[in-house]
MMTF fields as JSON, N, C-alpha, C and O atoms, coordinates in Angstrom:
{
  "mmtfVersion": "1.0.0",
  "mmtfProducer": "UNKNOWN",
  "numBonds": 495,
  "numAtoms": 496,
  "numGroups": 124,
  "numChains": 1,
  "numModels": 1,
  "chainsPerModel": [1],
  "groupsPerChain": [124],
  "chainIdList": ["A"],
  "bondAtomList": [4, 2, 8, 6, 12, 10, 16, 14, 20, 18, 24, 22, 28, 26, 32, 30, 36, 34, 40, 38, 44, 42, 48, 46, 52, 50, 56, 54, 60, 58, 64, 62, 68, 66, 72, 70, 76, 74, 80, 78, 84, 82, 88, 86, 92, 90, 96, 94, 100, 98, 104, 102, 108, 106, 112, 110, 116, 114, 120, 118, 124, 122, 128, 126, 132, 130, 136, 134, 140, 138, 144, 142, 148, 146, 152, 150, 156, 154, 160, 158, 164, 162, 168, 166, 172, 170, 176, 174, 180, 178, 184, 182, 188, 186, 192, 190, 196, 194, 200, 198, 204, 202, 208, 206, 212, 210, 216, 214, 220, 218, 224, 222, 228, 226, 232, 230, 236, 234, 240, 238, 244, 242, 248, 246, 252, 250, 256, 254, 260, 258, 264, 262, 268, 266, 272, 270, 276, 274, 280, 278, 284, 282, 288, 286, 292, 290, 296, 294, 300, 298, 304, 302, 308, 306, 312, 310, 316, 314, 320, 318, 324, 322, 328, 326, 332, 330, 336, 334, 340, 338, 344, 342, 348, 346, 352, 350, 356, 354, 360, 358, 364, 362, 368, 366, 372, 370, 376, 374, 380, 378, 384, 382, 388, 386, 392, 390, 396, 394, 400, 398, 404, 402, 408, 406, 412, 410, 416, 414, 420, 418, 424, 422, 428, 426, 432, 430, 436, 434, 440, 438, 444, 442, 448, 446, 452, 450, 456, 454, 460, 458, 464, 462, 468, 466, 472, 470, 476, 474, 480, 478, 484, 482, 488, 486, 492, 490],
  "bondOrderList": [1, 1, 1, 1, 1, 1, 1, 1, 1, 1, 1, 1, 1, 1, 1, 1, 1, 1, 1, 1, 1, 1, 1, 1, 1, 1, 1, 1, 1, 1, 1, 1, 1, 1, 1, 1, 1, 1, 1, 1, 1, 1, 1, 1, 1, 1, 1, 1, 1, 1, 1, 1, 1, 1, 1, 1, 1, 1, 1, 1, 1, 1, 1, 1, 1, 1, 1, 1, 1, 1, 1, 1, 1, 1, 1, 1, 1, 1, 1, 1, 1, 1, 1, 1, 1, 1, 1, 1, 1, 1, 1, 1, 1, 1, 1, 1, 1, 1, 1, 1, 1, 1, 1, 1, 1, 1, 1, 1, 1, 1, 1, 1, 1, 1, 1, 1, 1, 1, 1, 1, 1, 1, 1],
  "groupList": [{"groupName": "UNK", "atomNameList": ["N", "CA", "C", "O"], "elementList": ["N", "C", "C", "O"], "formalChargeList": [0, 0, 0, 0], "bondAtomList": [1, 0, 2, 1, 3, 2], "bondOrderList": [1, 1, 2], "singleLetterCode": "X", "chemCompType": "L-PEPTIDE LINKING"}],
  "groupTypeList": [0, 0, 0, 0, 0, 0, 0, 0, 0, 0, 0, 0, 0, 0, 0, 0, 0, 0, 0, 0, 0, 0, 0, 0, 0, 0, 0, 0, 0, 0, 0, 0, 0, 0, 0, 0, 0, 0, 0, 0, 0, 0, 0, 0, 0, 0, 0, 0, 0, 0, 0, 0, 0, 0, 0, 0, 0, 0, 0, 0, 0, 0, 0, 0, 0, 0, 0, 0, 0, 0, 0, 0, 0, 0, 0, 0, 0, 0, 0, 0, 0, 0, 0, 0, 0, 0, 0, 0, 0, 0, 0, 0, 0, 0, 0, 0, 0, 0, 0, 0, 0, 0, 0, 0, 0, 0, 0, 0, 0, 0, 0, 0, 0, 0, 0, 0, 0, 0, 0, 0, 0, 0, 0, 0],
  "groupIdList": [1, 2, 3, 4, 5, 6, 7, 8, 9, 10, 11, 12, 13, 14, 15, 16, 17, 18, 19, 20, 21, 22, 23, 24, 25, 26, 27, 28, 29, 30, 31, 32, 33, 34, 35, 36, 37, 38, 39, 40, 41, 42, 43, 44, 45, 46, 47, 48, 49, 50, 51, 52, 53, 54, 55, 56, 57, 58, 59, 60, 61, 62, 63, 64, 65, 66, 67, 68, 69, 70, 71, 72, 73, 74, 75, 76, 77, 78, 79, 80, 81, 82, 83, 84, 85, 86, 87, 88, 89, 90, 91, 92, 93, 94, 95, 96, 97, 98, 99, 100, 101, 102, 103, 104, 105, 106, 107, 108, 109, 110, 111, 112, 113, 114, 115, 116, 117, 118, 119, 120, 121, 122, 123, 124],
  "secStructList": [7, 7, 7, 7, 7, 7, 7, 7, 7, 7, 7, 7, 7, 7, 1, 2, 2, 2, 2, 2, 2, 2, 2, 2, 2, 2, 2, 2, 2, 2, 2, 2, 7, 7, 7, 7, 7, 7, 7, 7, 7, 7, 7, 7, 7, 7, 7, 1, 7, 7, 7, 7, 7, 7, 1, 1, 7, 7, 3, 3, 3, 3, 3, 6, 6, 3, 3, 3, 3, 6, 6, 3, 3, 3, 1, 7, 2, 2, 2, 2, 6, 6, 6, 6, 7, 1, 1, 1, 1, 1, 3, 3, 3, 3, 3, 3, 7, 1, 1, 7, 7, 2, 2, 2, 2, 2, 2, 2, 2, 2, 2, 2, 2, 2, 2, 6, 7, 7, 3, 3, 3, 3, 7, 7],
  "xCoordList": [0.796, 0.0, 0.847, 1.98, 0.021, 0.775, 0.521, -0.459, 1.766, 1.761, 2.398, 3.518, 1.365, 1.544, 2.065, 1.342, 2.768, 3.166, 2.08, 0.861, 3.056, 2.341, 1.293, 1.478, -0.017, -0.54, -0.155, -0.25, 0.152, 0.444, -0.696, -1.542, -1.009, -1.791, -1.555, -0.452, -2.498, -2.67, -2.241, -3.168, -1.211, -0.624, -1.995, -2.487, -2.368, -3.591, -2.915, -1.771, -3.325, -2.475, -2.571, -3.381, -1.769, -1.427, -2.365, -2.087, -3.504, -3.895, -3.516, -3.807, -2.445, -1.27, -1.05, -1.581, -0.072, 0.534, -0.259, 0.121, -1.336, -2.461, -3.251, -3.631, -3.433, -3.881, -3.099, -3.618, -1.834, -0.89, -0.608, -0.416, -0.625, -0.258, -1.905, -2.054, -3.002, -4.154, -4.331, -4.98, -3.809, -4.04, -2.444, -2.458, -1.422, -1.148, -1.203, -0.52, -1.806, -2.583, -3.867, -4.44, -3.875, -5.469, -4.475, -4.611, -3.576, -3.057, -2.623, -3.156, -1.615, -1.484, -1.997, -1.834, -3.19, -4.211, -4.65, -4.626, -5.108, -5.54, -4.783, -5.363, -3.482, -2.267, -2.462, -2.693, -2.461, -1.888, -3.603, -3.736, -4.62, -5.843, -5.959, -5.456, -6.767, -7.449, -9.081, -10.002, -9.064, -10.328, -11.479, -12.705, -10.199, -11.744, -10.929, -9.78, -11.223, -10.412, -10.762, -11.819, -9.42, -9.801, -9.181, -8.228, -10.388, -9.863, -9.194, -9.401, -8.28, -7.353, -7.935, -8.108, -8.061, -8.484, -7.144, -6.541, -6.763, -6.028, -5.878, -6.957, -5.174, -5.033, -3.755, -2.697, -3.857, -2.526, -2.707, -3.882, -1.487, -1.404, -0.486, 0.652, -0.847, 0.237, 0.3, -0.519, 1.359, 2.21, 1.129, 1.531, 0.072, -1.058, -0.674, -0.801, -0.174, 0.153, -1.089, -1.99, -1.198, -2.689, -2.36, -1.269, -3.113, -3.575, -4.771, -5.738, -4.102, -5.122, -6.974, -7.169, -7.42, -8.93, -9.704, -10.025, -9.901, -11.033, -11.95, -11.77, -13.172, -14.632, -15.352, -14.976, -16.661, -17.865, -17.364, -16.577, -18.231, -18.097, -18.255, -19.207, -17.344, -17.994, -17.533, -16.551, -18.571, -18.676, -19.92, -21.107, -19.234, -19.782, -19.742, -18.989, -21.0, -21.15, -22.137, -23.221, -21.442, -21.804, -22.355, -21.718, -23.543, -24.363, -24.756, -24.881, -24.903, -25.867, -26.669, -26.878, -27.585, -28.572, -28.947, -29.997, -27.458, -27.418, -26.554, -25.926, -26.275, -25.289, -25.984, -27.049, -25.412, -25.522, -24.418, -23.205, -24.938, -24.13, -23.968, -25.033, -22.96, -22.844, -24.506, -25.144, -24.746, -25.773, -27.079, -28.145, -27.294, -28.464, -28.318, -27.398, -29.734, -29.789, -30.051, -31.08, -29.125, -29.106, -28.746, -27.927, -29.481, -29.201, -27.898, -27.058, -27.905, -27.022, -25.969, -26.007, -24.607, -23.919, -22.812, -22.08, -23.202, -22.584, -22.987, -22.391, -24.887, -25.278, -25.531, -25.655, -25.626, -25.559, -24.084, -24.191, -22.847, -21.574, -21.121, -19.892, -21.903, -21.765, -21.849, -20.94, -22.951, -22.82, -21.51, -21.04, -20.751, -20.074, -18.333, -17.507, -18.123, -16.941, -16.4, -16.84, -15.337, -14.74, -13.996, -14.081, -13.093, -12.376, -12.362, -13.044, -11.659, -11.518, -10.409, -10.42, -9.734, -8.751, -9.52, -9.041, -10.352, -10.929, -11.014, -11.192, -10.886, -11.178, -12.171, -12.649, -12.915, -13.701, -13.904, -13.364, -14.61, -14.005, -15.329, -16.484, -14.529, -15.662, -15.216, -14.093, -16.321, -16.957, -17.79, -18.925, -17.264, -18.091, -18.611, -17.83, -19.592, -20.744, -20.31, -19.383, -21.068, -20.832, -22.059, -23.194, -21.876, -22.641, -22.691, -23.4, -21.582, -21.364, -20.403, -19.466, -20.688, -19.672, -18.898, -19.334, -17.584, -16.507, -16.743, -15.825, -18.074, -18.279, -18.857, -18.634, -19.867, -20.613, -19.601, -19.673, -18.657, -17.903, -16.863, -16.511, -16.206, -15.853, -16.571, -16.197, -17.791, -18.935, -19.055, -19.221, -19.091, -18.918, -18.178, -18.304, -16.82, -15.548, -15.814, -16.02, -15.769, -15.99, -17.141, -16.92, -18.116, -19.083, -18.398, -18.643, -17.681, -16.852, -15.897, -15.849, -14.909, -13.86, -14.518, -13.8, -15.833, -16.297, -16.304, -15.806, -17.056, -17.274, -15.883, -15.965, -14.981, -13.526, -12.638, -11.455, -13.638, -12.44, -12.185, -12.764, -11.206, -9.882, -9.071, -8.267, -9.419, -8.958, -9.713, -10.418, -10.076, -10.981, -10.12, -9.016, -10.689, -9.946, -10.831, -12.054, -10.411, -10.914, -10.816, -9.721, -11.762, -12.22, -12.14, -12.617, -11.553, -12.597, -13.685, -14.502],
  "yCoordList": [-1.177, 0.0, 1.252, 1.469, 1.956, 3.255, 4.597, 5.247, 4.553, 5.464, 6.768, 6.823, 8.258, 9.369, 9.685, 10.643, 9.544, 10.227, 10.586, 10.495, 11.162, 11.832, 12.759, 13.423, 12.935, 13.982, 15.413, 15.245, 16.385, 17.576, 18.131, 18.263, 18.743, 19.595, 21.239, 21.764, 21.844, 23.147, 24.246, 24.438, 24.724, 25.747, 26.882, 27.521, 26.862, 28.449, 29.421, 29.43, 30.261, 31.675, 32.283, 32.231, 32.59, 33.34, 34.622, 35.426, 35.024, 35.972, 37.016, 38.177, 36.395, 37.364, 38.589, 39.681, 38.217, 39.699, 40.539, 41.701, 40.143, 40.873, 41.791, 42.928, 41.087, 41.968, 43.07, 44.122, 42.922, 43.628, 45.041, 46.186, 44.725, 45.932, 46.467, 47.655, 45.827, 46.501, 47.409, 48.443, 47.113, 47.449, 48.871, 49.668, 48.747, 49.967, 50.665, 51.673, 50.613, 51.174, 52.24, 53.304, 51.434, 52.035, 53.624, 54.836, 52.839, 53.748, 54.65, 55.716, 54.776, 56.064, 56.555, 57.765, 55.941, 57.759, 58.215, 59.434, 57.344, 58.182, 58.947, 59.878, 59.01, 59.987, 60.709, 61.843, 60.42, 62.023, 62.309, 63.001, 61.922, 63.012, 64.071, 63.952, 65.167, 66.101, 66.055, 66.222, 65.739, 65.889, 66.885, 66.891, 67.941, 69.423, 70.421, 70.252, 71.281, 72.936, 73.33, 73.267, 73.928, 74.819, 76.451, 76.936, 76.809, 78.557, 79.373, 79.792, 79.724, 80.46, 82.31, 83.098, 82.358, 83.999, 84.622, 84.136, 85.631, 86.298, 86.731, 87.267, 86.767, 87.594, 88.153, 87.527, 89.148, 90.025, 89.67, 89.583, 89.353, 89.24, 90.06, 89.977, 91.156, 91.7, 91.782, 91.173, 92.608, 91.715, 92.64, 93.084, 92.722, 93.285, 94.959, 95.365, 95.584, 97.199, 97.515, 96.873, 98.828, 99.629, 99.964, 99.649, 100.682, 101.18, 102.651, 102.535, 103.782, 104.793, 104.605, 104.162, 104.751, 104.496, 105.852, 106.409, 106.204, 107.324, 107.413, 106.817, 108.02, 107.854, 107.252, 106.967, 107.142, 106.291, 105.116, 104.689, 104.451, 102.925, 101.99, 102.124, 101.035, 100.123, 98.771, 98.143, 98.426, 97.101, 96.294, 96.554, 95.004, 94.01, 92.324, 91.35, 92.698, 91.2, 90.331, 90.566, 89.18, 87.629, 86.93, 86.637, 86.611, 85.885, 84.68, 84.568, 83.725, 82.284, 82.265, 81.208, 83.656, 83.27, 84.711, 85.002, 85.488, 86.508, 87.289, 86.802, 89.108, 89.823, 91.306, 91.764, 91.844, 92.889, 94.255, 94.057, 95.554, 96.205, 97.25, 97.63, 97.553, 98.614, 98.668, 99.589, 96.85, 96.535, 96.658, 96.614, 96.789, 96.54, 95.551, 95.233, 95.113, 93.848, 93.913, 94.488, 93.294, 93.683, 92.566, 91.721, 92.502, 91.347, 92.216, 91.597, 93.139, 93.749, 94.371, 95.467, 94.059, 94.827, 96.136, 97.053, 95.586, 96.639, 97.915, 98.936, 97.402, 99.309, 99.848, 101.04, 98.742, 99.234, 100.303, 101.298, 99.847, 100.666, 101.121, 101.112, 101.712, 102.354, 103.907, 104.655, 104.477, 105.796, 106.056, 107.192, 104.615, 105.125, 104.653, 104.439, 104.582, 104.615, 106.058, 106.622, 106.346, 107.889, 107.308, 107.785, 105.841, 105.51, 104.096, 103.604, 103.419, 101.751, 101.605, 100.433, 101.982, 101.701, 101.787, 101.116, 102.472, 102.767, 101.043, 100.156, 100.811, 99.805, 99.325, 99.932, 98.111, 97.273, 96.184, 95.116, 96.272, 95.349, 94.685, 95.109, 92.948, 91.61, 90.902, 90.552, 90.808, 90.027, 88.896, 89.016, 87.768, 86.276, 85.968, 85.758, 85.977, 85.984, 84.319, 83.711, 83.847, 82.486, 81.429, 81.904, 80.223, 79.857, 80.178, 79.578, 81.516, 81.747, 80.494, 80.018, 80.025, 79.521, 80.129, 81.19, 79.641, 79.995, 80.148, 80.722, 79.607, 79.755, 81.023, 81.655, 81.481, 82.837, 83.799, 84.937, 83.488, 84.789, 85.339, 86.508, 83.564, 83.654, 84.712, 85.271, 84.239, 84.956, 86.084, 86.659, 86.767, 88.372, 88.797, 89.835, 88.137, 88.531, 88.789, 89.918, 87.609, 87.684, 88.732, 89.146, 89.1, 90.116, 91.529, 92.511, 91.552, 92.695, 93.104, 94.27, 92.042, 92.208, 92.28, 92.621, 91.949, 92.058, 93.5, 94.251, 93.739, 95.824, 96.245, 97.335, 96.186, 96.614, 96.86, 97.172, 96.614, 97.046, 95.702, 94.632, 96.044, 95.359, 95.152, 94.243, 96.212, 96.354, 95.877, 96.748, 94.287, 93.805, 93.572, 93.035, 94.02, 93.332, 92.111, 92.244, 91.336, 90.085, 90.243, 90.542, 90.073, 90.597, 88.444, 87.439, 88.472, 87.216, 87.593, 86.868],
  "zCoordList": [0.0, 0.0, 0.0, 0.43, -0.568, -0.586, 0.73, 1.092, 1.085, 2.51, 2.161, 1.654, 2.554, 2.181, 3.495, 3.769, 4.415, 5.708, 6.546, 6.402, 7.768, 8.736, 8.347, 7.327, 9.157, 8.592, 9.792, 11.008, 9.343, 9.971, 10.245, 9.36, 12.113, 12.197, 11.695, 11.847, 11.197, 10.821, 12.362, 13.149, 12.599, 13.339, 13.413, 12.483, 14.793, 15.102, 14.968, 15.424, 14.453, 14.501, 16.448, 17.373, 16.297, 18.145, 18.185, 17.296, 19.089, 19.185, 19.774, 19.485, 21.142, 21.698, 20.978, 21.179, 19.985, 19.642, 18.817, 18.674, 18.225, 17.749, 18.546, 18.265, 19.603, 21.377, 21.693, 22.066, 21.574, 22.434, 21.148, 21.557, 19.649, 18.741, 18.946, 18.66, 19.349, 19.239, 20.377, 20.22, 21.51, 22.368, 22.764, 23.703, 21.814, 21.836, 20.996, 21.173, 19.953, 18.916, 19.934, 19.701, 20.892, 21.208, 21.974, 21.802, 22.769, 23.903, 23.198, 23.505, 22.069, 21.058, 20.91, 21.067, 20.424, 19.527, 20.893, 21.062, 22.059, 23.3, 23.757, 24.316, 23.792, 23.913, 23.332, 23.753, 22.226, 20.772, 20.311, 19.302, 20.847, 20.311, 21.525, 22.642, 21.017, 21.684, 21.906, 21.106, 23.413, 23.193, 23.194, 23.078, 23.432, 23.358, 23.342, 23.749, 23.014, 22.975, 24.01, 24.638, 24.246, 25.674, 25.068, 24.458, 25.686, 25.85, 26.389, 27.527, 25.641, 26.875, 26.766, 25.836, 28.058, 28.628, 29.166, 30.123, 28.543, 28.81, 30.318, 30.573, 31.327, 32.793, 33.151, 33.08, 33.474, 33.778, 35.126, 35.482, 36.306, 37.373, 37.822, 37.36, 38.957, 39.542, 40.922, 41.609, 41.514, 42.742, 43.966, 45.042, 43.562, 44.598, 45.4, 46.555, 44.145, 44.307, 44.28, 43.74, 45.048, 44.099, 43.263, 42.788, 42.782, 41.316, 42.252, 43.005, 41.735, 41.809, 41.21, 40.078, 41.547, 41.221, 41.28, 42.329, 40.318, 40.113, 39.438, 38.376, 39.542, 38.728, 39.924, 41.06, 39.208, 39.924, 39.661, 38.816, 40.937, 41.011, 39.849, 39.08, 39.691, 38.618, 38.972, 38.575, 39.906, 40.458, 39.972, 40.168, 39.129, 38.553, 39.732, 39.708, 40.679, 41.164, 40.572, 40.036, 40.818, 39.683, 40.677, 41.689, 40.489, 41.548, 40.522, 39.303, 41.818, 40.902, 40.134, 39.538, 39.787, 39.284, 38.206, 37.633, 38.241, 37.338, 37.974, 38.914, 37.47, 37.452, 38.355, 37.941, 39.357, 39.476, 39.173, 39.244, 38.853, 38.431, 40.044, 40.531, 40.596, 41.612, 42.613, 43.123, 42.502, 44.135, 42.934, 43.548, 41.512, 40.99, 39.905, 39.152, 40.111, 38.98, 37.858, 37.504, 36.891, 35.821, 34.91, 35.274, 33.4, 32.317, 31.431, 30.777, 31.501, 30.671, 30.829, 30.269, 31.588, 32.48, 31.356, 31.727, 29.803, 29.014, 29.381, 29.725, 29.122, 29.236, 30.296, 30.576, 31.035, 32.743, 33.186, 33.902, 32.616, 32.514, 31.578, 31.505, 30.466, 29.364, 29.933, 29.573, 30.857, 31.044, 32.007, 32.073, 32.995, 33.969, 33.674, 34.562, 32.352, 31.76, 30.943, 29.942, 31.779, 30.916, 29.413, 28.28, 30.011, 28.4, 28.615, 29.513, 27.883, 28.117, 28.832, 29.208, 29.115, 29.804, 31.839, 32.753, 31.952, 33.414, 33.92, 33.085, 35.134, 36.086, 36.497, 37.456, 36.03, 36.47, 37.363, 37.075, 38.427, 39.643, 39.523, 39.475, 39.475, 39.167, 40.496, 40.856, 41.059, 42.418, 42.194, 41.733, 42.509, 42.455, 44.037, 44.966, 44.117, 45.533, 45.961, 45.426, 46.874, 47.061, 46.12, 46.089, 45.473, 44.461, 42.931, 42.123, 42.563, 41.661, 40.896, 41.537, 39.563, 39.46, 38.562, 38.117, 38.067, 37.791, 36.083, 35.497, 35.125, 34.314, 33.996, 32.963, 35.252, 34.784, 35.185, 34.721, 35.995, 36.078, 35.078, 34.923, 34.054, 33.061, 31.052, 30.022, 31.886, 30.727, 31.11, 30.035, 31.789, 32.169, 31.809, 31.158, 32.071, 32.024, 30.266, 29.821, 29.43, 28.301, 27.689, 26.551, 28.232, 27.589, 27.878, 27.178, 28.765, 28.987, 28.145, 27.752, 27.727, 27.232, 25.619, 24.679, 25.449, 23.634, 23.53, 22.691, 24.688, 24.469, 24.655, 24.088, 24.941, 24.939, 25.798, 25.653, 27.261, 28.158, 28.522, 28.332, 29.069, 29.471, 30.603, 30.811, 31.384, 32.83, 33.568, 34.076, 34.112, 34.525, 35.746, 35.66, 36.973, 38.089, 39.046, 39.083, 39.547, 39.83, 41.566, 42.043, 42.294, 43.455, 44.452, 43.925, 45.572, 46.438, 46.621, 47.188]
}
């Protein structure tokens, strides 16, 4: 009779190292993506000198549940300090109450800085 040999089993492929390039495949792009833009807001910090202050008041407090301008309530703190600005450069003092969070005081900050001023000072 005629004898064809041993028969050979078929070798499994290893799932090991398929795991391990998948799995730092994964860890890369989670490294090197971004997952969100962040905004950067400009802040000047200084070494807690005064600063001369003159004019009427222009105190912007940020409460939980909206904005007052110099102790009144207000949706609009542009035109609320539109009559009590001499130039853009004048001083604006932003007060966050307790419950304020750090987003609405950020959005003030930002509706402020659209109308042009700039000298925003940041109050505890």
């Amino acid at each position: 009779m005629l004898e064809l040999g041993h028969q050979t089993r078929r070798r499994r492929i290893g799932l090991t190292p398929m795991i391990d390039v998948v799995f730092l495949l994964l860890v890369f792009f989670m490294l090197a993506a971004r997952f969100g833009v962040t905004d950067a807001i400009p802040v000047t910090l200084s070494s807690g000198a005064a600063q001369s202050y003159d004019g009427p008041p222009r105190l912007v407090t940020v409460l939980p549940n909206g904005l007052r301008v110099n102790g009144i309530d207000t949706t609009a703190p542009v035109k609320a300090l539109t009559p009590l600005m001499g130039s853009d450069e004048d001083i604006i003092i932003l007060r966050a109450r307790d419950g304020a969070s750090v987003q609405a005081l950020l959005d003030a900050m930002g509706r402020l800085r659209a109308a042009g001023w700039s000298n925003l000072v940041v109050l505890e």
